[in-house]
Structures are given as C-alpha cells and as structure tokens.
C-alpha positions as CSV (number, residue, x, y, z in Angstrom):
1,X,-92.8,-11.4,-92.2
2,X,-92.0,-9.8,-96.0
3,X,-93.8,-10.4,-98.4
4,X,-93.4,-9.6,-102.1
5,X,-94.1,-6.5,-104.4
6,X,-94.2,-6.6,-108.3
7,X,-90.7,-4.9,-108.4
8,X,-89.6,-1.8,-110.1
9,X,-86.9,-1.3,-106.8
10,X,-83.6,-1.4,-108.9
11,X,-81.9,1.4,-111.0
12,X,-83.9,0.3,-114.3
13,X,-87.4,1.1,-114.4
14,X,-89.7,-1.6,-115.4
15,X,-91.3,-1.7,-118.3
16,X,-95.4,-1.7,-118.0
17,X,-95.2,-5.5,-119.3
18,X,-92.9,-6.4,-116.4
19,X,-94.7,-4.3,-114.0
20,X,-98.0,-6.4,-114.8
21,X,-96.2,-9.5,-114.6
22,X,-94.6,-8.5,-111.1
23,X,-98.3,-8.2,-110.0
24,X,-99.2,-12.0,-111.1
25,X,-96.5,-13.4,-109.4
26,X,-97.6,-11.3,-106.2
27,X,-101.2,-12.8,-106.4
28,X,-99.3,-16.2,-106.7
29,X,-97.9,-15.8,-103.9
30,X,-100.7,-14.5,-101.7
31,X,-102.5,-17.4,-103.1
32,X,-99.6,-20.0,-101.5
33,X,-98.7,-20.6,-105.2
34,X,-95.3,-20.6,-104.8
35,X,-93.7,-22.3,-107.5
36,X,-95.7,-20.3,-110.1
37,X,-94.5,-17.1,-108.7
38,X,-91.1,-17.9,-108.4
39,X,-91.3,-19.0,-112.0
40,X,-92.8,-14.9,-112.9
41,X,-90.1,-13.7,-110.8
42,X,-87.3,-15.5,-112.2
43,X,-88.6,-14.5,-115.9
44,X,-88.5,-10.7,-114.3
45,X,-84.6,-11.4,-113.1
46,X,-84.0,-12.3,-116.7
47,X,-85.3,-9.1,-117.8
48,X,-83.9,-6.9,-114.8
49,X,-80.9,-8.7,-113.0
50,X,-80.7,-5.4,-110.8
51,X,-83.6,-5.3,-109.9
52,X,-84.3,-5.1,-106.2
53,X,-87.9,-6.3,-105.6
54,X,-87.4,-9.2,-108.1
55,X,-84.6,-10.4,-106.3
56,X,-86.4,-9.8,-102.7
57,X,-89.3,-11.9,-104.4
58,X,-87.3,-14.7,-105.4
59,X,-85.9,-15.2,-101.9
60,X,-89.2,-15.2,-100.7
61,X,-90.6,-18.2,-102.7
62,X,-87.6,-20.2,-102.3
63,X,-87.8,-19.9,-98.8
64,X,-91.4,-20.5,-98.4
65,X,-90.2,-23.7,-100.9
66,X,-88.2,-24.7,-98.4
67,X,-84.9,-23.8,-100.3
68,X,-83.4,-22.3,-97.5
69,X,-79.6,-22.1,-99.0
70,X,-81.3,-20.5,-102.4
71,X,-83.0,-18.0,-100.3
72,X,-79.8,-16.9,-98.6
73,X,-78.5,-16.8,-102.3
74,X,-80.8,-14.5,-102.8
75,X,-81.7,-12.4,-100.1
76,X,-77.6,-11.3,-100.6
77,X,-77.8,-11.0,-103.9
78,X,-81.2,-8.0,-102.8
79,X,-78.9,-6.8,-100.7
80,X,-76.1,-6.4,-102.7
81,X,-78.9,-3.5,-104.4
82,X,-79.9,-1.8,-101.5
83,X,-77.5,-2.5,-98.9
84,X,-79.8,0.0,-96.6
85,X,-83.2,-2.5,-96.6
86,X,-84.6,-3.2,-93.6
87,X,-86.9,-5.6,-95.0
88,X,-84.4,-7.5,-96.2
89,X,-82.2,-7.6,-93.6
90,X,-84.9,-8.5,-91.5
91,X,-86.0,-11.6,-93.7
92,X,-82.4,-12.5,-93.5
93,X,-82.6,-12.8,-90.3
94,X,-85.3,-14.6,-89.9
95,X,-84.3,-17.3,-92.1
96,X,-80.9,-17.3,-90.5
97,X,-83.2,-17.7,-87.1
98,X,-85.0,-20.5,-88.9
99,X,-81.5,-22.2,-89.7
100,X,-80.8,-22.1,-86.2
101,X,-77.9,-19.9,-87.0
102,X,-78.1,-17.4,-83.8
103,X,-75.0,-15.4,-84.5
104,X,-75.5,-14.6,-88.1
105,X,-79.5,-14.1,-87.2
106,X,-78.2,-11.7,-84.7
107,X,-76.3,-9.7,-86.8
108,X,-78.5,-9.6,-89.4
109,X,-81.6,-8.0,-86.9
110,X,-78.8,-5.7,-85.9
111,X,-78.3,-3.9,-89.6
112,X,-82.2,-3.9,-89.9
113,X,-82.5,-2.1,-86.5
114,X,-80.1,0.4,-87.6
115,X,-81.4,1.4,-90.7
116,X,-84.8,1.1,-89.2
117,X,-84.2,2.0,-85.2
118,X,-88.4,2.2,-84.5
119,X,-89.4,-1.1,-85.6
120,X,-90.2,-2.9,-82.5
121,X,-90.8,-6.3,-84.3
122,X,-86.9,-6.3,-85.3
123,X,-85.9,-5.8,-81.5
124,X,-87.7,-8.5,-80.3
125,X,-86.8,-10.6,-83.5
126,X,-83.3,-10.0,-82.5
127,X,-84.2,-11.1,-79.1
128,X,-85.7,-14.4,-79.9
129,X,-82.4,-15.2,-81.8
130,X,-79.6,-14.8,-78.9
C-alpha cells in the first residue's frame, strides 16, 4: 500500500515552508488523521499544482476517506506528472480492485509491472484482480 511523502516530486522545487508543511500532513496521516492532512495537502496543491507528491497525497486521503471517485480524480491527475510511477499506478489499481472494477484494475497492475517488472507484490496484485 502507498503511503504519502511531503512532496517536492513535480518540476518546481518546494519551497522549505512547503517542504515542512508536506511533513505535517505526513504525520497526519500516519496518525489516521486524514482529514487534517488532506487539508495540508490541498493548501500544498494551491501552492504547487504540478506537483507530484501533493497530488499522490491527496489521493491517498480521499481514499482512505472513503472518496473513492475523488481519489481516481486524483491519482490521474499524479499521473498526468509522472506517467512512469509505479506507485501510483499501483494505488490505482488497488482502488480500481477495491471498486470491483477487474478490467481497469488489471490494466492498471499491468503499467506498474512494466515500469517496475521486480516487484512481486504488483504481480500478485494483478492476480487477485482477474
């Protein structure tokens, strides 16, 4: 399962200030605080729309929030960064898994297994799903 880093993975660097708040909405999150660090992270997107990590974040909380269709939103919108993240395409996956949607799951495991052909945890992800 991902989980979140304080950002600084898009093409503009973080400022310190930024960099420090990425952190408190990580220990949010490792805390089960989810709505608190979905609240830092959004404040980040404001600051850095292009900002991988931010973005990742954000579809993290909202799916552990339950917002499954905001998490889609946004795991697409992380990959619409860095179309060559594993993690991402993996957490994809999983919540398309979650949803019950096999296919899409499916080929979402498969792009994650072929930027990333070692990790054994996306083969038998993608095995769970079909």
């Amino acid at each position: 399962r991902a989980s979140p880093r304080g950002g600084g993975g898009g093409v503009e660097a973080l400022s310190d200030k930024l960099l420090r708040e990425g952190q408190k909405g990580v220990e949010y999150f490792d805390q089960g605080r989810f709505h608190e660090a979905l609240s830092v992270f959004k404040g980040m997107e404001k600051e850095a729309p292009g900002d991988f990590e931010v973005l990742l974040n954000i579809a993290l909380c909202m799916e552990n929030l339950q917002d499954l269709a905001g998490a889609s939103r946004y795991y697409h919108k992380s990959l619409a960064v860095s179309p060559n993240s594993a993690t991402a395409w993996g957490a994809l996956g999983a919540l398309h898994s979650r949803k019950g949607d096999g296919d899409e799951a499916v080929m979402a495991y498969s792009k994650a297994i072929a930027i990333h052909p070692l990790n054994a945890e996306l083969f038998y992800n993608r095995g769970n799903a079909e």
